[in-house]
N, C-alpha and C positions, 0 to 999 in steps of 0.2 A: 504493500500500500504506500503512497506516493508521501511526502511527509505533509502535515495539515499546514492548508492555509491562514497565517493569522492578519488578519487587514492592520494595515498602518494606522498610526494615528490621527494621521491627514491624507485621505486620499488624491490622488494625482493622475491625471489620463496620460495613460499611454497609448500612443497611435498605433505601435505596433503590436495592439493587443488580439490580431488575428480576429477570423471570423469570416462568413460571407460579408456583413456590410463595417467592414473596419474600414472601410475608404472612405464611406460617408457620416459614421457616426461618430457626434463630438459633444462634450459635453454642456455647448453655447447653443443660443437660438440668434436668428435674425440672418440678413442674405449675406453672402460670401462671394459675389459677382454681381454687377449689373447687365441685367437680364431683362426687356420686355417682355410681357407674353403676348401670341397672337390673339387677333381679334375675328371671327367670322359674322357671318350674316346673321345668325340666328338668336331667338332672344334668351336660351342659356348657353352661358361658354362655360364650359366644364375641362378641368385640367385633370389629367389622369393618368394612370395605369391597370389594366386589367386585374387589378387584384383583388382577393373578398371584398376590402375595405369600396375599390373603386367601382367595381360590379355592383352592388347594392344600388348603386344611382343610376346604373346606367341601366338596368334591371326594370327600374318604378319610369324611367322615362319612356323608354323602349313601352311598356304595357300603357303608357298613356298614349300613346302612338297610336298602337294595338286601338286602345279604345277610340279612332279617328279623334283626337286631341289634337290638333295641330300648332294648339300655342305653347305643344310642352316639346316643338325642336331644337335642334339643340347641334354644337358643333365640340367633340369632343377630341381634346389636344394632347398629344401623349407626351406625358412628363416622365422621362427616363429616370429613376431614382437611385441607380445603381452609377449612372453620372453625373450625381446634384444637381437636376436642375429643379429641385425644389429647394434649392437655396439660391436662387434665381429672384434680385429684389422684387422683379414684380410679381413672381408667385410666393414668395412670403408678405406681400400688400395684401394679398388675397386669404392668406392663411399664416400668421405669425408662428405658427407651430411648424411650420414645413413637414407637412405629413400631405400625402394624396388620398382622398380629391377633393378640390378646390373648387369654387365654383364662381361667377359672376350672374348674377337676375339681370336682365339687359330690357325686358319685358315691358318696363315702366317709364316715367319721363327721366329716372337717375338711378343709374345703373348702384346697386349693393352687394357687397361679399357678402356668401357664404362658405364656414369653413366647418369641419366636422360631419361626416356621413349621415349621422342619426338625425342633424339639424339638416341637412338636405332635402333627408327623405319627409321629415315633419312639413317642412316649409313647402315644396312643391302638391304633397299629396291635401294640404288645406288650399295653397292654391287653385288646385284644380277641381276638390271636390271629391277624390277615389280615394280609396285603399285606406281611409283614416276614418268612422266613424265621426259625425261632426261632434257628439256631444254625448253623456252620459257614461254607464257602468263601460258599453261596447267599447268605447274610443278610449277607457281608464286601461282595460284588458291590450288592448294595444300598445299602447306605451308602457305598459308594465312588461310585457314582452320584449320589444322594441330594445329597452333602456336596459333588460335583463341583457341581450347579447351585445351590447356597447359597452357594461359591465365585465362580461364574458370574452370575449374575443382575447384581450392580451395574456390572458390564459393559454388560449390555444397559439397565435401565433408567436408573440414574443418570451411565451414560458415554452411548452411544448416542441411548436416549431422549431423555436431557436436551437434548444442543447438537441433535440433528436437528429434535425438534419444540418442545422448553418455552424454550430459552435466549432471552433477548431480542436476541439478535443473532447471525448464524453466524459460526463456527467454523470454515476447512476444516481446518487442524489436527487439531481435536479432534474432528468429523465421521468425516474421515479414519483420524483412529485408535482409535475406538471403531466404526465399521464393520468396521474390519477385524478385530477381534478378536470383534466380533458373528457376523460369518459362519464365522470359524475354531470357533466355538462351536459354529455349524450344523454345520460339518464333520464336529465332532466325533462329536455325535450321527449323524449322518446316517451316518458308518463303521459305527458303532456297531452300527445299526439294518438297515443289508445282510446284518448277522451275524444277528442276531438278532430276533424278534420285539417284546421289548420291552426296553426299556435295561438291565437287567439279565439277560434271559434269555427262557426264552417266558410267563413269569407277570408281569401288569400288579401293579405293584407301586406304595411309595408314591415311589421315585426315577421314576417315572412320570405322577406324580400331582404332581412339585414339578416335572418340567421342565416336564409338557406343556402350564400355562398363560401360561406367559414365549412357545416357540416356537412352540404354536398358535396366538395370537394376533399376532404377527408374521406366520406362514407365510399364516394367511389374511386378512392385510391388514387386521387391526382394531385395531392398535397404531401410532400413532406415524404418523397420515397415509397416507400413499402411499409406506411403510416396506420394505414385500412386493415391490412392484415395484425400488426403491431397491437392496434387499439383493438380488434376483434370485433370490426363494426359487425359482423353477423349475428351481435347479441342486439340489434336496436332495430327491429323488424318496422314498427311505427317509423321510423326517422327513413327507413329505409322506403316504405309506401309514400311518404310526403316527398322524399326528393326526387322520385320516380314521376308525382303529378306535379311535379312544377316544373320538371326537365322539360314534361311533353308541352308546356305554353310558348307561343311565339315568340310574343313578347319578347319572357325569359332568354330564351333561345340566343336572340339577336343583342339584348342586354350581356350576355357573357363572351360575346366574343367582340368586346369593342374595347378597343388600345389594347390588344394580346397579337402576339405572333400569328396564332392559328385564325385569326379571325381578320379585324380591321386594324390596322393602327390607330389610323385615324378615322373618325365619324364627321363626315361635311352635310351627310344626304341620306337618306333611306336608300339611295341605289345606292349607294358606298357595298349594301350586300350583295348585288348583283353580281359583284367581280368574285365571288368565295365561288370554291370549287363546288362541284355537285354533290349533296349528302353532309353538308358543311353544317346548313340550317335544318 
């Protein structure tokens, strides 16, 4: 056994402390380069990358599409993270946290930031009227969901994720105790979802639309290596039935492959899908 770790009395960042994101992560906030971001036609500009966090938005925009909504288009700009450009002054104008995704409402006489996912998805789904209950117990049970996996996520990605697949050395520690609360997470849901249709009730909702890209991509084994077999998603049969009926929505569909390799990078147009190869959507 390796000898124990005892931390300093003052901690101090080392750059070269290894990792997938040691290139980007530091322990200050604020931009690192002057950077514009681009501007399109449409009245949301949305800054991104396909990830849980960024899908979630593109997800609830995509199903408002879906629903002929034409005021919820949108032109979606891929912010490479893995080469800071969310340390890009004008996407930290946009989001002082530098986290993706970022957003601008362009909609109205004076254009406003939005920054944080769960505040996206709040902010469009009242603007338009879907996916949020307007009032009472139903729209409490949404955001009590909602707010549960905005709670939850850096559990999975930044605990979980991190030491199982990016850390430069394991962990069983921290393997072990971010596993475990990863799959009590499943649990969670998974109870949840014996009950009901969808985590709030039987209408897909946007507490729907923020878990389902953190546990669908875990459950079907595209997160995090050979993570699905590891966590033994074959114990979460409910979680299993809900990601199977939200894979098959449109919407969905076209919301998860927008700023990814396999899909669009970038989103200017609903024909932006036209160019994916056949069997794609």
């Amino acid at each position: 056994m390796s000898e124990e770790y005892v931390p300093p009395k003052v901690w101090t960042w080392d750059k070269a402390n290894g990792g997938a994101f040691a290139g980007v992560n530091r322990p200050t906030a604020g931009a690192q380069k002057e950077v514009e971001l681009p501007v399109g036609e449409h009245p949301f500009q949305l800054y991104s990358l396909g990830t849980p966090n960024g899908q979630k938005v593109t997800i609830l925009l995509e199903e408002l599409l879906e629903l002929g909504i034409t005021g919820a288009e949108y032109d979606a700009w891929l912010i490479k993270i893995f080469e800071g450009d969310q340390f890009g002054s004008g996407f930290v104008d946009i989001n002082p946290n530098s986290k993706i995704p970022a957003m601008v409402d362009r909609s109205g006489p004076e254009p406003f930031r939005i920054f944080e996912s769960g505040a996206m998805l709040v902010h469009l789904a009242e603007k338009f009227g879907h996916f949020l209950p307007a009032s009472g117990p139903a729209r409490t049970e949404v955001l009590s969901w909602l707010f549960w996996q905005v709670g939850s996520a850096p559990f999975m990605g930044g605990g979980f994720g991190h030491f199982y697949a990016y850390a430069p050395f394991k962990i069983e520690y921290a393997i072990d105790r971010y596993s475990m609360e990863t799959k009590r997470l499943f649990d969670v849901a998974n109870n949840q979802l014996k009950k009901t249709r969808f985590l709030a009730g039987d209408e897909y909702t946007i507490a729907d639309m923020a878990a389902y890209p953190w546990l669908g991509n875990i459950y079907r084994g595209e997160a995090y290596g050979d993570a699905a077999t590891f966590l033994s998603m074959h114990e979460y049969e409910a979680v299993g039935r809900w990601v199977a009926e939200i894979d098959a929505r449109p919407g969905t569909k076209r919301g998860r492959l927008v700023n990814t390799n396999k899909g669009i990078l970038e989103r200017h147009s609903a024909a932006d899908f036209a160019a994916l190869p056949e069997g794609t959507l």
